[in-house]
C-alpha positions in Angstrom: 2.9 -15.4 -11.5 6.5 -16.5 -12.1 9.4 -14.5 -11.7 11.6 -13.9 -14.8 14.3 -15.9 -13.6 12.1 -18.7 -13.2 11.2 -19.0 -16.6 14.9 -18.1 -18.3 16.7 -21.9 -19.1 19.8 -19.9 -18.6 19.2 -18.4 -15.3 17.7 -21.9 -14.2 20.7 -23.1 -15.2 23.7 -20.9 -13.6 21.3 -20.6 -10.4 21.8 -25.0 -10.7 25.5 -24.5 -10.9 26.2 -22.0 -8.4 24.0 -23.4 -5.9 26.4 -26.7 -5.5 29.0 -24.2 -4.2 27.3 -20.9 -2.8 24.6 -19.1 -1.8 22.8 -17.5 -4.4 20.1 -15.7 -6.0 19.3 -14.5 -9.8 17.7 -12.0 -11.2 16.6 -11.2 -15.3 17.2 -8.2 -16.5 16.4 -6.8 -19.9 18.7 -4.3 -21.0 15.9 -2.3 -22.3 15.0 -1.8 -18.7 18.1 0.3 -17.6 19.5 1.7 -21.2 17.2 3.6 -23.8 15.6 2.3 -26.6 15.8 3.5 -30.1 13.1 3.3 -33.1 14.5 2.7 -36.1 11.2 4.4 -38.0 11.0 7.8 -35.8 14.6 8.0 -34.9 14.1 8.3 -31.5 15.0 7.1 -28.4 12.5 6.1 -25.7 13.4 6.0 -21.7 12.9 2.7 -19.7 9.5 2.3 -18.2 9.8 4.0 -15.0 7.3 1.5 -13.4 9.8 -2.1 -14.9 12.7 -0.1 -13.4 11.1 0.8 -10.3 10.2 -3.2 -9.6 13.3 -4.1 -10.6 15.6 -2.0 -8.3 13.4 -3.1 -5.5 13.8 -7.1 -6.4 17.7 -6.5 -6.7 18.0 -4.8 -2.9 15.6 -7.4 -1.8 17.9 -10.1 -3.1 20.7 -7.8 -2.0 19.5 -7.6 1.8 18.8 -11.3 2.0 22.3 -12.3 1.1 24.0 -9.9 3.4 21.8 -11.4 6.1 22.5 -15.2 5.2 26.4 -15.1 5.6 26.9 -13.7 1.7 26.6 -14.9 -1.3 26.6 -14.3 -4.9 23.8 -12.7 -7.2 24.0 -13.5 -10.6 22.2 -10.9 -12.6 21.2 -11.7 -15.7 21.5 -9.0 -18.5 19.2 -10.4 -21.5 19.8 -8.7 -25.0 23.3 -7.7 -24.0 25.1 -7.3 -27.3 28.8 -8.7 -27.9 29.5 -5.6 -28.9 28.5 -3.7 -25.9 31.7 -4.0 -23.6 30.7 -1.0 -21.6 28.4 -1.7 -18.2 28.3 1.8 -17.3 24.6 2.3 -17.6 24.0 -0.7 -15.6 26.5 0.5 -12.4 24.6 3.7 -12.4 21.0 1.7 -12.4 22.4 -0.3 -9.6 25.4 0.9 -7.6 23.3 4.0 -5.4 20.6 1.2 -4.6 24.1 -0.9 -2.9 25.5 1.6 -0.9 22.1 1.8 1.0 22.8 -1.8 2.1 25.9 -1.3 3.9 26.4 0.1 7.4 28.1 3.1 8.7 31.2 1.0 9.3 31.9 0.0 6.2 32.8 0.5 2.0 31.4 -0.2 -0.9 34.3 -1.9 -2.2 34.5 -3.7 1.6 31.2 -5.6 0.6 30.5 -6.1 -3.4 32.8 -7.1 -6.0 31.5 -7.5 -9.4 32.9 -9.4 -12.6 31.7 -11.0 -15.8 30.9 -14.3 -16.1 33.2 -16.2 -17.6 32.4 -17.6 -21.2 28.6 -15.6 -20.9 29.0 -12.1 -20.8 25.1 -11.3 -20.4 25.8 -12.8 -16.3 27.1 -10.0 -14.0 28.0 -12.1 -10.9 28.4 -9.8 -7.5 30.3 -11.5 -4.5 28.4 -9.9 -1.5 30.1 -10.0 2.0 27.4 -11.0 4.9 26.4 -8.4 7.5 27.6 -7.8 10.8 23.9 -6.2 11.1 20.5 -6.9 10.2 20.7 -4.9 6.7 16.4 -3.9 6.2 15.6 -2.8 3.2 12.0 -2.2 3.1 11.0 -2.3 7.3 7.5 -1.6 6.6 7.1 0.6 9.7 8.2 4.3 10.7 9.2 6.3 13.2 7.5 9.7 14.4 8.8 13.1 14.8 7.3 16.4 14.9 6.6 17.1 11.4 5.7 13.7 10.1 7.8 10.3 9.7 11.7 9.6 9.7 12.7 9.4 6.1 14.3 6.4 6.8 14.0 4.2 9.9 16.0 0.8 9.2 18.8 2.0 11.6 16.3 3.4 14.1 14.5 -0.1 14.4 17.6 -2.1 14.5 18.2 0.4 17.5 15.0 -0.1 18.9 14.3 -3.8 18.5 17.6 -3.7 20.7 16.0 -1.3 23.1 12.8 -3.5 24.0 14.8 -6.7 23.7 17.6 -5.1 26.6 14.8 -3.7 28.6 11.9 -6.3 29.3 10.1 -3.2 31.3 10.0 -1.2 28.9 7.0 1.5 28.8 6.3 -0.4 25.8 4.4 -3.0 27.5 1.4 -1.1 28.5 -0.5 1.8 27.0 -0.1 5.0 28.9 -2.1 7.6 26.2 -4.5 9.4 26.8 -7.3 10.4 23.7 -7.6 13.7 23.7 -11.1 15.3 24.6 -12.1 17.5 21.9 -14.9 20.0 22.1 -15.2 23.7 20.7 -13.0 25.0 23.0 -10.4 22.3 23.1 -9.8 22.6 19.1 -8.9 26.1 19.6 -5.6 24.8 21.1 -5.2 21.7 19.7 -2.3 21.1 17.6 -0.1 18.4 16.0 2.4 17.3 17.4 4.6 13.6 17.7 1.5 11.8 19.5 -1.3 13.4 18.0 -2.0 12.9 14.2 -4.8 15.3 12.8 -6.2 14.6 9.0 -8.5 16.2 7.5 -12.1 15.1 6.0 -12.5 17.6 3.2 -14.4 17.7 0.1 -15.2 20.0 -2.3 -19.5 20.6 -3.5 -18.9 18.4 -6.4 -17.7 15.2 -4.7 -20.2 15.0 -1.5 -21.9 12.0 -3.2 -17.8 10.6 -2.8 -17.9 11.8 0.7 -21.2 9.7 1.3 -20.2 6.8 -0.5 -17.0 6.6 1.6 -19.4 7.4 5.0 -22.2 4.7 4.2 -19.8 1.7 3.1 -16.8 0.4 5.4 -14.7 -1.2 2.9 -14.5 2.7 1.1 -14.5 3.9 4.4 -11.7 1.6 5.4 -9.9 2.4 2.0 -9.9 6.0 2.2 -7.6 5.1 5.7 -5.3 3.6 3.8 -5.1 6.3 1.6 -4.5 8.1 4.7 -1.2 6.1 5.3 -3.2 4.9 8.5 -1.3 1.4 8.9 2.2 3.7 8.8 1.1 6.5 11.7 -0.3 3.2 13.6 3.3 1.2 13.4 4.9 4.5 14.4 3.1 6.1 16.8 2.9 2.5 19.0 6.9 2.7 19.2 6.4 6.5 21.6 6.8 5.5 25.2 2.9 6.6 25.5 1.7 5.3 21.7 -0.5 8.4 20.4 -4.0 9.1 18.7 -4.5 9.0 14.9 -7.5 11.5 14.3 -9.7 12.1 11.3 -11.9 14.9 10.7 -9.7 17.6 12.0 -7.7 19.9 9.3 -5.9 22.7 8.6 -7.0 25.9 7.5 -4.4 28.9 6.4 -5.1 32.0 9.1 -3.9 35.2 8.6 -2.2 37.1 12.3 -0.6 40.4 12.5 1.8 41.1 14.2 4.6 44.0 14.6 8.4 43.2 14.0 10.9 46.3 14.9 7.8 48.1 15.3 5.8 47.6 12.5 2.6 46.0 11.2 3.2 42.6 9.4 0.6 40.1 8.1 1.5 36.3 7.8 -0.1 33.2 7.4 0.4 30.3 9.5 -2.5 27.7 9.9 -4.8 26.8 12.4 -7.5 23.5 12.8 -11.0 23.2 11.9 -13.6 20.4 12.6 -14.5 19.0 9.6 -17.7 17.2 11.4 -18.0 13.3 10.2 -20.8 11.8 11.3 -20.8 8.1 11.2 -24.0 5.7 10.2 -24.4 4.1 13.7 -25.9 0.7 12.4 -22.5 0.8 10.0 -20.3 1.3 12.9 -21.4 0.4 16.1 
């Protein structure tokens, strides 16, 4: 499917003309995406389609990102259904300006790398001069890092960090698997516990979906699914950057657990949780 740019005569067309002197990207933007719309016959005004904006913030940091890392450019941004009337851009600097400063690195400003103006003689163009990177800018890096709790909320920095790392040290620990699976029996699960190399999810469902939980066992595309579900392909990309990678195991959850305890001498009660096996138990001619 085409891209709305692609199929706009005027965006083909400025993309034509700046190309002969710049890089360049476009994108098409109905207005309707970042202001509200009204309806006339109810009086009312509607917010933009969360899911339109959503797709369309990501296509302008994508477009974003790649200038900054091919020496700058400029991306023309097309503003369909702007009226003449409508001199005021604040709506769109608020849809757009907190999704730019995540592109720029510690060292520098907002005002160091964009500069936005008007078109001249088409006002529906915005046209932002972006200054190129020093660094690799990643704006989606499709991999995580691990700590204790879970993942990094935001690991573009960290991988520029480590691809440096690996790429500085050819010796790394990195270049062989030094883990060790955990052996898991009744005792064992008394003490086990997550932590940054072990990953425990659960396998739980309630009476009324065990046909699901069947379904998922017996077939290994649902079974392969409900891993994704699982955010499996995120733990694996994290959990292979620890110096001795890690396990990823299903089947074991958490359970709340009640302990007493005494602080400045008397009884409390709290509840913390604890693991339970949750006992899958694979078709062997499935998965051999």
């Amino acid at each position: 499917m085409s891209l709305d740019h692609e199929t706009c005569k005027k965006c083909e067309r400025y993309s034509e003309e700046f190309n002969k002197r710049n890089n360049n990207l476009c994108v098409h933007l109905e207005v309707t995406i970042f202001n509200k719309s009204w309806d006339d016959r109810t009086q009312t005004s509607r917010r933009p389609n969360p899911e339109r904006k959503k797709k369309k913030k990501e296509e302008i940091k994508r477009s974003v990102s790649a200038l900054r890392n091919s020496l700058g450019g400029q991306l023309l941004i097309h503003l369909e259904g702007l009226s003449p009337e409508d001199q005021s851009k604040g709506n769109f600097d608020e849809f757009i300006d907190d999704d730019l400063q995540t592109i720029i690195n510690v060292d520098e400003t907002f005002d160091d790398v964009y500069y936005k103006k008007t078109l001249q003689g088409d006002p529906e163009f915005v046209v932002i001069d972006i200054e190129p990177s020093s660094a690799i800018i990643i704006t989606d890096p499709k991999t995580k890092f691990i700590i204790d709790k879970g993942f990094t909320p935001d690991s573009a920095q960290a991988l520029r960090f480590f691809l440096k790392h690996i790429s500085d040290a050819p010796n790394s620990n990195h270049s062989e698997v030094k883990h060790r699976q955990p052996f898991l029996n009744d005792r064992t699960l008394q003490t086990i516990t997550e932590k940054r190399d072990i990953q425990l999810k659960g396998f739980v469902f309630t009476t009324q979906e065990q046909t699901k939980k069947k379904a998922i066992l017996g077939d290994t595309k649902q079974f392969v699914d409900h891993l994704w579900d699982l955010r499996l392909p995120l733990y694996v990309t994290a959990l292979a950057k620890l110096k001795e990678i890690g396990s990823f195991i299903l089947g074991i959850g958490e359970k709340e657990k009640k302990f007493q305890t005494k602080i400045k001498g008397k009884p409390v009660k709290y509840v913390s949780k604890t693991f339970e096996d949750h006992g899958i138990e694979l078709p062997m001619d499935k998965y051999p």
